[in-house]
C-alpha positions as CSV (number, residue, x, y, z in Angstrom):
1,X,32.0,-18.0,-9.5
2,X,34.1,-14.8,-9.4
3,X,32.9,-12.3,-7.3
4,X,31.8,-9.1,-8.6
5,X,33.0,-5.4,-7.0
6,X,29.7,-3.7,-5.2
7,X,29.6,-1.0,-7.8
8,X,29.4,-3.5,-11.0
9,X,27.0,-5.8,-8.8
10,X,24.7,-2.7,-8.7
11,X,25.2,-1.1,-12.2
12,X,24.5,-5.0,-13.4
13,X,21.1,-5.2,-11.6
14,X,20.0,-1.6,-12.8
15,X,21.1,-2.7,-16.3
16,X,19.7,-5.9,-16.8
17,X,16.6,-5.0,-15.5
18,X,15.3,-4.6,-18.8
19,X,15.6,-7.7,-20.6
20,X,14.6,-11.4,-19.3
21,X,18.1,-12.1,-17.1
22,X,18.8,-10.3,-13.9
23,X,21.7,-11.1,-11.8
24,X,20.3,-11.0,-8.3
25,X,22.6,-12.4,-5.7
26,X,26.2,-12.4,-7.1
27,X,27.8,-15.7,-5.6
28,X,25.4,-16.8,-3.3
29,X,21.9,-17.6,-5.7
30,X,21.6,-18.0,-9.3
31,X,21.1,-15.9,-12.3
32,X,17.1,-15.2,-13.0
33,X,16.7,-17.3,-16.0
34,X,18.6,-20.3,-14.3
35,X,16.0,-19.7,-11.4
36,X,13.1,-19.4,-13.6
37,X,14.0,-22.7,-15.3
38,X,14.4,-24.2,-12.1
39,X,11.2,-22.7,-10.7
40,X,9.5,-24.3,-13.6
41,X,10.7,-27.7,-13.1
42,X,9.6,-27.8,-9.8
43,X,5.8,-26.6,-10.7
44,X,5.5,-29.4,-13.3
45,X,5.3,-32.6,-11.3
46,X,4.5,-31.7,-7.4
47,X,4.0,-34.7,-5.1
48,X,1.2,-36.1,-3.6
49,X,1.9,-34.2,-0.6
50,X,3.9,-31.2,0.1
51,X,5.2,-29.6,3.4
52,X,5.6,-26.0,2.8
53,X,6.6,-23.0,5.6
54,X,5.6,-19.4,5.2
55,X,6.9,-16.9,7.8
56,X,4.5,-13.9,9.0
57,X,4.3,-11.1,12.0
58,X,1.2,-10.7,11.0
59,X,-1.9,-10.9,13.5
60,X,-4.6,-13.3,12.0
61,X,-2.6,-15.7,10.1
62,X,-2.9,-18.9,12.3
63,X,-6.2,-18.7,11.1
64,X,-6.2,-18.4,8.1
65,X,-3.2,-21.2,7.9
66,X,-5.5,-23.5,9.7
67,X,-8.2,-23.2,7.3
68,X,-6.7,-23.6,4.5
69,X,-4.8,-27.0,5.3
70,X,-8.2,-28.3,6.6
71,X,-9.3,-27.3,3.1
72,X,-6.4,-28.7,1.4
73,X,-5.3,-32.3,1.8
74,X,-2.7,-32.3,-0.3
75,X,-0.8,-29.5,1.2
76,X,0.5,-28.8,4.6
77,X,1.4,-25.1,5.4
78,X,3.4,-24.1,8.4
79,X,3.8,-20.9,9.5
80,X,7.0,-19.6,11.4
81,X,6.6,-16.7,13.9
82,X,9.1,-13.9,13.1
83,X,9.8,-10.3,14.6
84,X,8.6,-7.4,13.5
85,X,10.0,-4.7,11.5
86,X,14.1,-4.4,10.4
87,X,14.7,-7.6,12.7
88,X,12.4,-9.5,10.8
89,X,14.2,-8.8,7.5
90,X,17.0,-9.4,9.0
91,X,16.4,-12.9,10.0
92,X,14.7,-14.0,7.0
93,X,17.5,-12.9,5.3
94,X,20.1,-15.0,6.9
95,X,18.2,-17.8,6.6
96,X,17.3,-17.9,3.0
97,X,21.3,-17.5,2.1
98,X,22.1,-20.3,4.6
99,X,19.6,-22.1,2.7
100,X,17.5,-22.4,6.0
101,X,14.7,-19.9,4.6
102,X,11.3,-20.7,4.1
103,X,9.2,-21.3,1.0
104,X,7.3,-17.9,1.3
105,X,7.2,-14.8,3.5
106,X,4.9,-11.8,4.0
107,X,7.4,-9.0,2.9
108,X,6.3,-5.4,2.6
109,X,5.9,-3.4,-0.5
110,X,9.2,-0.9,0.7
111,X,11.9,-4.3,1.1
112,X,11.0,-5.4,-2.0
113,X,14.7,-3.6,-3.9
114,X,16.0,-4.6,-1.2
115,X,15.8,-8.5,-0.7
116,X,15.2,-8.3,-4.4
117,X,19.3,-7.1,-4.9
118,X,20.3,-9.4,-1.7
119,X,19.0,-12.5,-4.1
120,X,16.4,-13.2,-0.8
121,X,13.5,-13.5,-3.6
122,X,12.4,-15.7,-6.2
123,X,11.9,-13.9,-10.0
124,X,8.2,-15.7,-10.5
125,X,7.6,-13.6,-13.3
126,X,5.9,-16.2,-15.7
127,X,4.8,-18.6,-13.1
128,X,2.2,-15.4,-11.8
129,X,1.4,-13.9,-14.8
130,X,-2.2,-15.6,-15.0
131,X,-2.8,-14.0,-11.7
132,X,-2.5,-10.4,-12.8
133,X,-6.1,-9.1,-13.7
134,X,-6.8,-10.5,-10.1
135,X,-5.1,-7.8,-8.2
136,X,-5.4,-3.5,-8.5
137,X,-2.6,-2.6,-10.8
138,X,-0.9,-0.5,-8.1
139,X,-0.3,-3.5,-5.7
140,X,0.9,-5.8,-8.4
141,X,3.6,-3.0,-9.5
142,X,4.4,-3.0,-5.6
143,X,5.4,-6.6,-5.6
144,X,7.9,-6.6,-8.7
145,X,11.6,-4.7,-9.3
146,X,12.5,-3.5,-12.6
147,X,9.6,-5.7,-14.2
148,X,10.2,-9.0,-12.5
149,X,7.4,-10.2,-10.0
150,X,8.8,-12.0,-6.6
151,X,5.1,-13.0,-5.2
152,X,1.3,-12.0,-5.2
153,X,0.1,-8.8,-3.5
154,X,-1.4,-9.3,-0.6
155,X,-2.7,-5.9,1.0
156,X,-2.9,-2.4,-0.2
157,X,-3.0,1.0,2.5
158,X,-5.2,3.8,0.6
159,X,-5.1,6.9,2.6
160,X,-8.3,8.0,3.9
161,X,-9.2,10.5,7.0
162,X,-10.6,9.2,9.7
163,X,-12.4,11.9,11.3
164,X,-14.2,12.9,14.9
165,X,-17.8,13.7,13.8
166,X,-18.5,15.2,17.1
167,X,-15.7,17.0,17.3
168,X,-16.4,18.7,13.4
169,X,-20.0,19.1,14.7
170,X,-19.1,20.9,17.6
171,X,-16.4,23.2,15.9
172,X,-19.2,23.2,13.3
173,X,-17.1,22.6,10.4
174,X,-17.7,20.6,7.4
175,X,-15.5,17.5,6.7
176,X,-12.7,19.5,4.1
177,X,-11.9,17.8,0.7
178,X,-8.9,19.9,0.2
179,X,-5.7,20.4,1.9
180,X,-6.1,24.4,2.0
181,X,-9.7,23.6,3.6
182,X,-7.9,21.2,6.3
183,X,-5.8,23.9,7.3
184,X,-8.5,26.4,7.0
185,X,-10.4,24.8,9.8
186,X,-8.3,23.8,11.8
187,X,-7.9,27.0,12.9
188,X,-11.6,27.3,13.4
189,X,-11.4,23.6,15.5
190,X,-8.7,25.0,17.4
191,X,-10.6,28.2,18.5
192,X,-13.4,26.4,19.3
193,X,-12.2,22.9,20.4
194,X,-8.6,23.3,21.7
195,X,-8.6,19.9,19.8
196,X,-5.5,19.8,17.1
197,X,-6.9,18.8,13.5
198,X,-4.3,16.3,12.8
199,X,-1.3,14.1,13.0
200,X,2.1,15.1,11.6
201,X,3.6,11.1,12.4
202,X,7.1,10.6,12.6
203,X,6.5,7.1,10.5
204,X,8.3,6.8,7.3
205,X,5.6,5.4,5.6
206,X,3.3,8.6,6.2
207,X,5.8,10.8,5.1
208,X,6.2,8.4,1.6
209,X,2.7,8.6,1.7
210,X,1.6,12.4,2.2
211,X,4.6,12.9,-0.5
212,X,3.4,10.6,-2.9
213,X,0.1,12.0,-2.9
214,X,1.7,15.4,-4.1
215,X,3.5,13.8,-7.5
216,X,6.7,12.8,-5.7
217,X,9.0,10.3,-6.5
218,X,12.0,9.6,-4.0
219,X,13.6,7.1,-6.2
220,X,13.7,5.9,-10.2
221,X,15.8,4.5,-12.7
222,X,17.0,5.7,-15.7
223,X,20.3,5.0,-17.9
224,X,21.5,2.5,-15.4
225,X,21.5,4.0,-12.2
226,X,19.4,5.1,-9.3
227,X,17.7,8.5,-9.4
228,X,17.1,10.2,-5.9
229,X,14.9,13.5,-5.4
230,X,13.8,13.2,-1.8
231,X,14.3,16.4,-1.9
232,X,11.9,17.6,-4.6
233,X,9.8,20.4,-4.8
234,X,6.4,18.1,-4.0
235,X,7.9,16.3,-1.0
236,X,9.1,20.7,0.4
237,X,5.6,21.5,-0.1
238,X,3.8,18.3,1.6
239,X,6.7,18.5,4.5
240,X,6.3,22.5,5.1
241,X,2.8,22.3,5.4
242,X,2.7,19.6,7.6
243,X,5.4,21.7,9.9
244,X,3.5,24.6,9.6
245,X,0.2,22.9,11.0
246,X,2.2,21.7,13.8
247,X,3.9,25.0,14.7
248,X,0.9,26.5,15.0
249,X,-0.2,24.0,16.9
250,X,-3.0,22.8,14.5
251,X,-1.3,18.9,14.4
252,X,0.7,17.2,16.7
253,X,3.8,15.7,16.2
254,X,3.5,11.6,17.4
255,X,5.2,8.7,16.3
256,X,1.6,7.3,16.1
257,X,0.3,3.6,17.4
258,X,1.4,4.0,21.0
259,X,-0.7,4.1,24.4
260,X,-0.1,7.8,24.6
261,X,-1.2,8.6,21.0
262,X,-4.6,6.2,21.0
263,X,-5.4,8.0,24.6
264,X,-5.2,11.6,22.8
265,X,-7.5,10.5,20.1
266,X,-10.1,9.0,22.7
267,X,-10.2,12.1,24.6
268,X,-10.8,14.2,21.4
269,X,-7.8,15.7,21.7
270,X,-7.5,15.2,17.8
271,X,-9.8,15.4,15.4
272,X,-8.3,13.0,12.3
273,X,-6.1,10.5,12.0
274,X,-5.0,10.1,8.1
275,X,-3.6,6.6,8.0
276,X,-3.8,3.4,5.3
277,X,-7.2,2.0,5.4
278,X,-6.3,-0.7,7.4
279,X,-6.0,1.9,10.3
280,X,-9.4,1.6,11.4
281,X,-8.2,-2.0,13.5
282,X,-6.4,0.2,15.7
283,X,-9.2,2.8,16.0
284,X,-11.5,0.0,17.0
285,X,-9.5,-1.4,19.4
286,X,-7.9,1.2,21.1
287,X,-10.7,4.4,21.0
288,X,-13.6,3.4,24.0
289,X,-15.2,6.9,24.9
290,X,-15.1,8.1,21.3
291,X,-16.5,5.3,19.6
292,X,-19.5,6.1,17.4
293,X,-18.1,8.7,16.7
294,X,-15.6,8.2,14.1
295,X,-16.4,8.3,10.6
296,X,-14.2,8.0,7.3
297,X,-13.8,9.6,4.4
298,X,-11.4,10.1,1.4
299,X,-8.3,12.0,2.2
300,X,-8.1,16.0,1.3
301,X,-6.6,16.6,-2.2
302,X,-4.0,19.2,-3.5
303,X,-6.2,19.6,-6.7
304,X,-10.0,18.6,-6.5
305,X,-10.5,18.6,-9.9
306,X,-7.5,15.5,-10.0
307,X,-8.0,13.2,-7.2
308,X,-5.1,11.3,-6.7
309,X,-4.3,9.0,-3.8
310,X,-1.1,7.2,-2.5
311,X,-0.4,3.8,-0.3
312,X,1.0,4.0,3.6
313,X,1.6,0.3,3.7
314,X,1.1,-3.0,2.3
315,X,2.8,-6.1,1.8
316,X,3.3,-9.0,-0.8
317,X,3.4,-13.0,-0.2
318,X,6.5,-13.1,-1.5
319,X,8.5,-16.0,-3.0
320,X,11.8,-16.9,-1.2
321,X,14.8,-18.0,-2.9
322,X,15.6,-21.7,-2.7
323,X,11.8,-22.4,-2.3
324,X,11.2,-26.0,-3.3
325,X,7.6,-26.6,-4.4
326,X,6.5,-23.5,-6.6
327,X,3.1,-25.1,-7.4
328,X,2.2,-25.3,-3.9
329,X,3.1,-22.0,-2.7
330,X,1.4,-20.2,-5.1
331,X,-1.4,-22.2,-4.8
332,X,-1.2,-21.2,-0.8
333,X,-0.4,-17.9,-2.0
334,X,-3.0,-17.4,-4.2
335,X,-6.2,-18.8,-2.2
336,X,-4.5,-16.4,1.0
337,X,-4.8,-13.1,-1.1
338,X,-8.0,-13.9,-3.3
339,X,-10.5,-16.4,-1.6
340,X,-13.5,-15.8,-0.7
341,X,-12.9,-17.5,2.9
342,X,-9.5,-16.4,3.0
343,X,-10.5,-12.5,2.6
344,X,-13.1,-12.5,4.9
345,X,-10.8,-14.2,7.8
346,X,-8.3,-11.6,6.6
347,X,-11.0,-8.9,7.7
348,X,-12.2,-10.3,11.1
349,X,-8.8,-10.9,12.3
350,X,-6.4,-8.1,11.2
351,X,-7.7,-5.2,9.2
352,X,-5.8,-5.7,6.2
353,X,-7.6,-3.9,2.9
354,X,-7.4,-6.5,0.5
355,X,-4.9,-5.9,-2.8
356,X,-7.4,-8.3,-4.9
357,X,-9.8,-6.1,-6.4
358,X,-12.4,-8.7,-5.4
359,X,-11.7,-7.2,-1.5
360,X,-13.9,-4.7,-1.9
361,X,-17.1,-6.7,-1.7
362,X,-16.2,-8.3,1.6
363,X,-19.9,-8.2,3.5
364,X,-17.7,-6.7,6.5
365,X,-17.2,-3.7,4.6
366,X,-20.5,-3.3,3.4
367,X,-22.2,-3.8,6.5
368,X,-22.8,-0.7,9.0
369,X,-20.1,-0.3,11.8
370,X,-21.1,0.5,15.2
371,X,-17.3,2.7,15.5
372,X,-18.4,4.5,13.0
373,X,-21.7,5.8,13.6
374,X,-23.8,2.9,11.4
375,X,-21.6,4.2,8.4
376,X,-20.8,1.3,6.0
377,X,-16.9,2.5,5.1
378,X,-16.7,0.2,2.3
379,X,-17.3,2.7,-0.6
380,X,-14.8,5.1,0.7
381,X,-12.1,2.4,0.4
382,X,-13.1,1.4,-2.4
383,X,-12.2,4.8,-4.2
384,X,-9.4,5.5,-2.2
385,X,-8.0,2.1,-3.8
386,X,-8.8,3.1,-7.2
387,X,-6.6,6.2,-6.8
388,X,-4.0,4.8,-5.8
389,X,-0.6,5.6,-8.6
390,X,0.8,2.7,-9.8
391,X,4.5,4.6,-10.5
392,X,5.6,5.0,-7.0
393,X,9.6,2.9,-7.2
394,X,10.5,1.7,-3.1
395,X,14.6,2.1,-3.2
396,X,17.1,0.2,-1.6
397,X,17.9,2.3,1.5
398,X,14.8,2.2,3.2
399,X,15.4,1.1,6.6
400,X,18.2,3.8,6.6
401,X,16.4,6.3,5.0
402,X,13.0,6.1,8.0
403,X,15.7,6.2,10.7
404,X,16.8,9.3,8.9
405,X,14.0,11.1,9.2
406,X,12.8,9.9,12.4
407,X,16.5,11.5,13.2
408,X,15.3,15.0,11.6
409,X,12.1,15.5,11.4
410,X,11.9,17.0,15.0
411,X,14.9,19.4,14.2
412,X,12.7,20.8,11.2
413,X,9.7,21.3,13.1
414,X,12.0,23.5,15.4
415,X,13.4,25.4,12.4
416,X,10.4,25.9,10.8
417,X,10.8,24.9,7.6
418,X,11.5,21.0,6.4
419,X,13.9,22.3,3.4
420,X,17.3,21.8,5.2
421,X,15.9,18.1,6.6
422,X,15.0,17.4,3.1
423,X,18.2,18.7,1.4
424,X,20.3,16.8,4.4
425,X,18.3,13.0,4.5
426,X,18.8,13.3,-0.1
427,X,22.8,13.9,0.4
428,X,22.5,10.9,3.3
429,X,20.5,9.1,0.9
430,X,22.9,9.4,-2.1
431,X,26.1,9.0,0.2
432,X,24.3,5.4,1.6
433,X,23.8,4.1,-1.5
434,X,27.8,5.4,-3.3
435,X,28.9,3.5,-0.2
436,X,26.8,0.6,-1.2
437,X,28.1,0.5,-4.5
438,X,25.0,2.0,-6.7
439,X,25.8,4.3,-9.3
440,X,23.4,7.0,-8.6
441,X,22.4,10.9,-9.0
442,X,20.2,14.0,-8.1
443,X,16.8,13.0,-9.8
């Protein structure tokens, strides 16, 4: 096969992406309906008994590994121990195009473009489509590119704010629904507290989040090509509020999920922590003094009136190129995301909030929490889920584009203002992806 020039590699994926054939992976993999044939052929007659590997960092998934091949005879699942963030990519990467990959991988929502244009994942499009109405339509856009669908969603990260009830109660504040009243009192906290109100977290998936929240979109497509507006008026005003919290020494700037950051919290040092939903694993397992404390509620709006919400985090099982028994994977994949068994182990062992709508009656989240004062947080998920936009588009310069701001964000906090970080990471991000060979513009 000839080998395509970057640039008509990418102006080929954009443009296909609207009818039933997508070029993926140039030499190396072949053509989406060549795949989906294949993929077909191997559903129709599985063997007796199947061997299939699935690769996670995840914590948790021994168990739920082990219980399903107790519970299914005819399958054996294996589960392969790989790093954690870019390195894990990485690997998997190499191996699926040395043909060394395994069947299935748990792959998070932001890679997708990515390993999606690298030919890493399998189009399962038709093979999943039965499995739709199981999931919340937000998760099951998060686990496709340009309308083709590499897996089954497997967790979701509403936003919520987790809050110091003792801490509000002592500054005698009331917990704010808006963003205007989170900044309002945290003045008031401050005064009366010396605790900061929140968290400005130098994570690139809080700052998609926060963003998101406010109606921005860092990346489309439209006409063939990429459409970039990092820079966008929503993402200014999320950014400059959070920088002018922290200047005035109302949140504190923290990469988040280290020693340093968990021991602030505990000391009530900081009042909320506005993470995914799955944050409260961390909470629970890090905060000793303060628990009881803690309560959760849904995350301060922009508009009241138009409650919208946004994901920090979540991930797909995701279907690997070159995987050899369809059937059994999604069969694997399917009881790991929506059984009964499956979710609950899912909830004692790592925190994940389910992307099957059917996660939001686990018992666990029903039942009162000790951490959290006897509160039963399962309602408050359960909305933040059902807020959650379903038009959000990952592109395909992530890793890049967090170092990037991890790079900047502390300058902006110095200047004041996050407008020049903004307008510098959107040329970055534009430059990256010329150099890549995407056609692409301002949004």
């Amino acid at each position: 096969m000839k080998r395509r020039s970057k640039k008509s590699h990418a102006l080929g994926i954009i443009a296909a992406g609207a009818s039933a054939v997508l070029a993926l992976a140039g030499c190396s993999s072949a053509s989406t309906a060549s795949s989906t044939s294949t993929s077909t052929s191997k559903a129709a007659s599985p063997p007796a008994h199947v061997t299939i590997s699935f690769w996670a960092s995840a914590a948790g998934m021994t168990h739920l590994v082990n219980e399903f091949n107790k519970t299914h005879p005819n399958i054996t699942v294996q589960i392969g121990a790989v790093p954690s963030g870019q390195a894990k990519y990485e690997k998997i990467q190499s191996a699926v195009q040395a043909g060394t990959g395994p069947d299935l991988a748990l792959v998070e929502y932001e890679e997708v473009p990515t390993l999606a244009i690298a030919g890493v994942l399998d189009n399962v499009t038709s093979q999943v489509a039965k499995y739709k109405s199981e999931f919340r339509p937000a998760a099951w856009q998060q686990a496709s590119f340009l309308g083709q669908q590499y897996g089954l969603p497997h967790d979701i990260g509403p936003m919520v704010m987790y809050y110091n009830a003792a801490l509000f109660k002592k500054a005698g504040i009331p917990v704010p629904q808006t963003w205007a009243q989170f900044a309002s009192e945290a003045a008031t906290l401050k005064q009366k507290t010396g605790a900061a109100m929140g968290s400005y977290l130098n994570y690139g998936l809080f700052i998609a989040g926060v963003c998101a929240q406010n109606g921005a979109h860092w990346f489309g497509i439209s006409h063939n090509s990429w459409q970039v507006a990092i820079n966008s008026s929503s993402c200014k005003k999320v950014l400059n509020y959070w920088t002018g919290l922290t200047t005035k020494g109302y949140a504190v700037f923290n990469n988040g999920f280290n020693e340093g950051y968990w021991g602030d919290l505990d000391a009530g040092k900081i009042a909320t922590y506005i993470v995914g939903a799955w944050g409260y694993r961390g909470l629970e397992g890090n905060l000793k003094l303060t628990a009881g404390d803690w309560r959760v509620a849904p995350v301060p709006q922009w508009n009241l009136a138009k409650p919208v919400n946004s994901n920090i985090g979540g991930s797909l099982i995701a279907v690997m190129k070159g995987a050899k028994h369809l059937q059994a994977d999604l069969e694997f994949a399917n009881w790991l995301t929506t059984n009964s068994t499956a979710l609950a182990l899912t909830y004692k062992y790592s925190g994940f909030y389910p992307a099957a709508v059917d996660g939001a009656n686990l018992s666990g989240y029903s039942t009162p929490d000790p951490f959290f004062g006897g509160q039963k947080v399962g309602s408050v998920y359960a909305q933040a889920a059902s807020e959650v936009s379903n038009n959000w588009q990952w592109g395909p310069v992530m890793t890049t584009l967090n170092v990037n701001f991890q790079d900047e964000l502390p300058g902006s906090i110095t200047a004041g203002s996050a407008n020049g970080m903004l307008n510098t990471i959107q040329g970055q991000t534009i430059s990256e992806m010329k150099t890549s060979g995407f056609s692409v513009s301002n949004g």
